[in-house]
C-alpha positions in Angstrom: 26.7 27.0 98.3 25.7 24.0 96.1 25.6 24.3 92.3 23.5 22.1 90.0 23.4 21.8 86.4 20.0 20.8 85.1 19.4 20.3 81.2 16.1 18.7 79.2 16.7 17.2 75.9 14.6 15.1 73.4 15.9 13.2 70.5 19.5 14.8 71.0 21.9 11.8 69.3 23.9 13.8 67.4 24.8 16.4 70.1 24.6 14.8 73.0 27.8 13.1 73.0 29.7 16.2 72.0 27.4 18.1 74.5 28.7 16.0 77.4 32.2 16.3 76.8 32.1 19.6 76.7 30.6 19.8 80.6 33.2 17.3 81.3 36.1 19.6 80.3 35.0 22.4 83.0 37.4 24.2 85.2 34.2 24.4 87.5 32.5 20.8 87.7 28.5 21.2 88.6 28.1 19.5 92.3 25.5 17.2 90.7 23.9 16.9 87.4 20.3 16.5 86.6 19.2 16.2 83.2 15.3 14.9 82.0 14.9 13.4 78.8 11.4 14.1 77.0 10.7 11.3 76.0 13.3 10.5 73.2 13.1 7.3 70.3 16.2 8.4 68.9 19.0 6.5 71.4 19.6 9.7 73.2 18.5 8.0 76.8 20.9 4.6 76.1 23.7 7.0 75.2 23.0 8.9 78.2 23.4 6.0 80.4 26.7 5.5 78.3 28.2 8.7 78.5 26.7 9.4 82.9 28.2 6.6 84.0 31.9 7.4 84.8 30.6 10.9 85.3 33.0 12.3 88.9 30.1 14.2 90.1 26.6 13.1 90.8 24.2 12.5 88.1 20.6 12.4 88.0 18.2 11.1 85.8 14.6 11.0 84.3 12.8 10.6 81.8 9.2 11.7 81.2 7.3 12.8 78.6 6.7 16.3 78.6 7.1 19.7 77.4 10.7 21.6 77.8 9.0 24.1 80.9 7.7 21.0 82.6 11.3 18.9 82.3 12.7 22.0 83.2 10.8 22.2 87.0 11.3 18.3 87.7 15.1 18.5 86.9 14.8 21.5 89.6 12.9 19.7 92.1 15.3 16.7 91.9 18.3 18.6 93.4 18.1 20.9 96.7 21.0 23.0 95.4 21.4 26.4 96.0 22.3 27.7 92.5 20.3 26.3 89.1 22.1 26.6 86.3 20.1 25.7 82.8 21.4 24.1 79.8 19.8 22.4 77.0 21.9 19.9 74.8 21.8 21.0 71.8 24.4 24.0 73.1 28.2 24.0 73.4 30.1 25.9 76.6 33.4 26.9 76.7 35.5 25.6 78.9 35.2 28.0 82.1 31.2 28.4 81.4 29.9 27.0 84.8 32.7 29.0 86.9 31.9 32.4 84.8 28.1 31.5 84.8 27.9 30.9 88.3 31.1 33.6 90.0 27.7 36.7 89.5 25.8 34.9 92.3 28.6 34.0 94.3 30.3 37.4 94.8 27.1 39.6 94.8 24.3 38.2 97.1 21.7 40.9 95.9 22.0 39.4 92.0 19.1 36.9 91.5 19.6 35.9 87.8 22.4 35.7 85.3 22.9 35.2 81.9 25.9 34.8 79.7 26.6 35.2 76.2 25.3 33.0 73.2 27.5 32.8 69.9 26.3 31.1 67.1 27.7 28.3 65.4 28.1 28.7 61.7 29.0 25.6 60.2 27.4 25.4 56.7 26.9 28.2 54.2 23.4 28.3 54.8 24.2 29.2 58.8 27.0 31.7 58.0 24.3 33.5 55.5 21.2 33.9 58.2 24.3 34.9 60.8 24.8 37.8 58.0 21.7 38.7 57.6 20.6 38.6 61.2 20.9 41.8 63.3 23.7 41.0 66.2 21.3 41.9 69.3 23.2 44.4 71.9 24.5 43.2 75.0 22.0 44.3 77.3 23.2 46.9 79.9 23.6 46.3 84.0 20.0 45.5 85.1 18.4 44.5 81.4 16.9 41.2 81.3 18.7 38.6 79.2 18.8 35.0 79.2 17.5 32.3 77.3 17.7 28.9 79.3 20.6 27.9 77.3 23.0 30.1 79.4 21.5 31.2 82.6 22.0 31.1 86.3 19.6 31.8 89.0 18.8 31.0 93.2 16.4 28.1 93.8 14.5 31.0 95.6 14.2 32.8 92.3 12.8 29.8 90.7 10.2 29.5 93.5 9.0 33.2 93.6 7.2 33.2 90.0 6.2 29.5 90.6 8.7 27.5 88.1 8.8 27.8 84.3 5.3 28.3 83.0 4.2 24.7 82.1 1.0 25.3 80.6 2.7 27.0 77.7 2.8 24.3 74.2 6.7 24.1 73.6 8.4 27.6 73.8 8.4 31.0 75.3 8.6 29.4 78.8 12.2 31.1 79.5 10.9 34.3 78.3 7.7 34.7 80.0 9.8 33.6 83.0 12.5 35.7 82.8 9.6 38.4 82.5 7.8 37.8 85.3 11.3 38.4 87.3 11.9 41.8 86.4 8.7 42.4 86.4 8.4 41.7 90.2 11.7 42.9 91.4 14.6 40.4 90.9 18.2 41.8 89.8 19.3 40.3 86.8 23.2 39.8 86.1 25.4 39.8 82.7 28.4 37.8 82.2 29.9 38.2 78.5 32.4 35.6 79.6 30.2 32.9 80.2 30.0 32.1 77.0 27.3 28.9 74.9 28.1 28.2 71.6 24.2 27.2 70.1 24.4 25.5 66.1 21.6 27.9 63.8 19.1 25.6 61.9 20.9 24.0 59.2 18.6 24.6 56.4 15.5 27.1 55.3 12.8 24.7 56.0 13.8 24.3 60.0 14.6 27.6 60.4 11.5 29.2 59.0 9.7 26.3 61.2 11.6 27.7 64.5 10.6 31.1 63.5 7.0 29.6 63.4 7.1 28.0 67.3 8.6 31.1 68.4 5.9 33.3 67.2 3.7 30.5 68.7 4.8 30.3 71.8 4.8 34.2 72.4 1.5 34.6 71.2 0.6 32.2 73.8 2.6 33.7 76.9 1.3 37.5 75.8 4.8 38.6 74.8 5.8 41.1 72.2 2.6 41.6 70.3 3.7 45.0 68.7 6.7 42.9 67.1 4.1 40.4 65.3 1.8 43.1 64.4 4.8 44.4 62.4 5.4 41.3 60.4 1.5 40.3 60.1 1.4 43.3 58.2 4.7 43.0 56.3 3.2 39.9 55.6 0.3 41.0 54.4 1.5 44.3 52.4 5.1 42.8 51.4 6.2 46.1 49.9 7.1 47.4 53.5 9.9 45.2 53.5 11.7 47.7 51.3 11.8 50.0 54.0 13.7 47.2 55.9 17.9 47.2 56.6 18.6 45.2 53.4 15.7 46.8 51.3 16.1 45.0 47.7 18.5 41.8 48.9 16.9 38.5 49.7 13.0 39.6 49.2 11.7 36.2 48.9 13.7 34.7 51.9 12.6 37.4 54.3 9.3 37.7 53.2 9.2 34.1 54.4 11.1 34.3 57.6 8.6 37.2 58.8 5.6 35.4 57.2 6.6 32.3 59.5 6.7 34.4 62.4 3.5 35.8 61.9 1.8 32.8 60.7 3.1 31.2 64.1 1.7 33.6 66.3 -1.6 33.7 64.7 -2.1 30.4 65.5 -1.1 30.9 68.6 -3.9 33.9 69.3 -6.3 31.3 67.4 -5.4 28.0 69.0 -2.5 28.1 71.6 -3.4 27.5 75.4 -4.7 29.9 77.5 -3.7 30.6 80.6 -4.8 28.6 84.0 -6.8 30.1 86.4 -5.6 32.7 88.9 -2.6 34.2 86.5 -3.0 37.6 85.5 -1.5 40.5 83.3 -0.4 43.3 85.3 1.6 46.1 83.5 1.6 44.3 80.1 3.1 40.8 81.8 1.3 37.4 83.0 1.6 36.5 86.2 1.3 33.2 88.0 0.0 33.6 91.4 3.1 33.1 93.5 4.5 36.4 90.9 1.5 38.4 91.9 1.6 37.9 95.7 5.6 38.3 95.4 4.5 42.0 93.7 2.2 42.9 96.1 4.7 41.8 98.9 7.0 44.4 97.1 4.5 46.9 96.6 3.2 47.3 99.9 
C-alpha cells in the first residue's frame, strides 16, 4: 500500500532546512514526497530545490499561491497513493514518526484516520512560560477525534468522502472542520501517542496573541465551537470573570489579552469571514460539503 507525505509551507527559511532533515532521518521513508509552497518571497522555494534534490524517494513539487486547505488538496491530488500523511514545515518528527503514524492503517483496515501526538517546543523563556500556563489537553480516548494536520494520517478514500479540506475557509480551521465532518459521518479515527511532532510555540506575545486571533477567525468561519468564544467574548467584556479562572489573580493582564484575541478574532470572523458555498449544510451542529451529506445519508439509510 503506497504512502505519501504531503506538506504546504509559505515563507519557511528558517525551518525548512532543519524540517527536511528531520524526514530524511526516518526509519520509514515516505514512498514519494509532495510538498506545495504558497507562494513564498523568503528563499524557501530555492532552498527547496537545494535540499529535494539528492532526496532517495520521489519528490514532488508546486508552487501556487493559495491558502493552506487549498495547497493541502493539490499536494493530494498530485500523488495516487493509498495513505496521506500531512505535515506542515514549521514541525519537527521524531525519528520513527512516518512508521508509528502510518503502522494504525496498516494493521487495522476498519481505522480511517490517525493522529499522533504534538509536544511543544520550548526554547525561549517566553515559550516555556505560555507551556506553564497552558492547560496540557488529554489524550483523547479510542474513537475521540484528534488531529491537527501537523501529525495525521488518513486513506485517500477518507480524503474524498467529505470532498478535501474546506478551501473556501480564509487561512485556518480547515483541519478541524475536516476532521469534523469525519466523525460526524462515520469514519473511525485512530491514536498513536508514539507518533510523536515536535511544533515550536510563538516566540513572543505579539505572534502568539495574533495566532490566537486567526484561530478564533477561522472557527467562527467554519461554525466551530461557538460556546468556547461566547465564554471569552464575555470574559472580555466583564474581565472580573477571569478570577474565577485556574490561575485566578496571576498573569491578569496577559490572559485578559490572550482571551480578548480570541474573541476579537472570531467576531470578525461572524462579521466578515467567508461564508459557506452553496449546497453545504449544518446538520447536528457541523457543516457539511455535499459529498459529507450524501456519505451520511448513505450511512443513514
Amino acid at each position: 500500500m503506497k504512502r505519501a507525505l504531503i506538506a504546504t509551507l509559505f515563507n519557511e527559511q528558517d525551518n525548512v532546512s532543519r524540517w527536511w532533515s528531520d524526514l530524511m532521518r526516518q526509519t520509514v521513508l515516505p514512498d514519494e514526497i509532495v510538498i506545495v509552497d504558497g507562494g513564498s518571497t523568503d528563499g524557501t522555494w530555492e532552498r527547496l530545490h537545494e535540499l529535494t534534490r539528492a532526496s532517495p524517494v520521489p519528490v514532488r513539487l508546486a508552487q501556487q499561491p493559495c491558502n493552506i486547505a487549498a495547497g493541502r488538496n493539490l499536494a493530494i491530488k498530485l500523488t495516487e497513493a493509498d495513505i496521506i500523511v500531512t505535515s506542515d514545515a514549521g514541525s519537527f518528527a521524531d525519528p520513527n514518526w512516518f512508521e508509528e503514524i502510518t503502522r494504525p492503517l496498516l494493521e487495522n483496515p476498519a481505522l480511517d484516520i490517525v493522529g499522533g501526538k504534538n509536544v511543544p517546543l520550548t526554547e525561549n523563556d517566553f515559550q516555556k512560560f505560555v507551556t506553564w500556563l497552558e492547560t496540557a489537553p488529554a489524550e483523547p480516548r479510542p474513537g475521540e477525534m484528534n488531529g491537527s494536520a501537523r501529525n495525521t494520517a488518513f486513506r485517500r478514500t477518507t480524503w474524498a468522502a467529505v470532498g478535501g479540506y474546506p478551501e473556501w475557509l480564509t487561512l485556518t480551521g480547515e483541519d478541524a472542520l475536516f476532521n469534523c465532518q469525519l466523525f460526524k459521518i462515520g469514519k473511525r479515527f485512530g491514536y498513536n501517542p508514539q507518533a510523536i511532532v515536535r511544533w515550536e510555540i510563538r516566540a513572543n506575545a505579539p505572534a502568539y496573541f495574533k495566532m490566537f486571533y486567526t484561530y478564533g477567525y477561522g472557527s467562527a468561519e467554519a461554525q466551530l465551537d461557538a460556546p468556547y468564544f461566547w465564554r471569552r467574548a464575555l470574559i472580555m467584556l466583564l474581565p472580573p470573570l477571569l478570577l474565577f479562572s485556574r490561575h485566578r489573580f496571576r498573569f491578569l493582564r496577559f490572559r485578559y489579552r490572550r482571551n480578548a484575541a480570541s474573541a476579537l478574532g472570531w467576531l470578525a470572523g461572524m462579521l466578515k469571514g467567508h461564508r459557506p458555498p452553496a449546497g453545504w449544510r449544518k446538520i447536528g451542529g457541523i457543516l457539511l460539503s455535499p459529498e459529507a451529506q450524501q456519505c451520511l445519508a448513505r450511512e443513514q439509510s
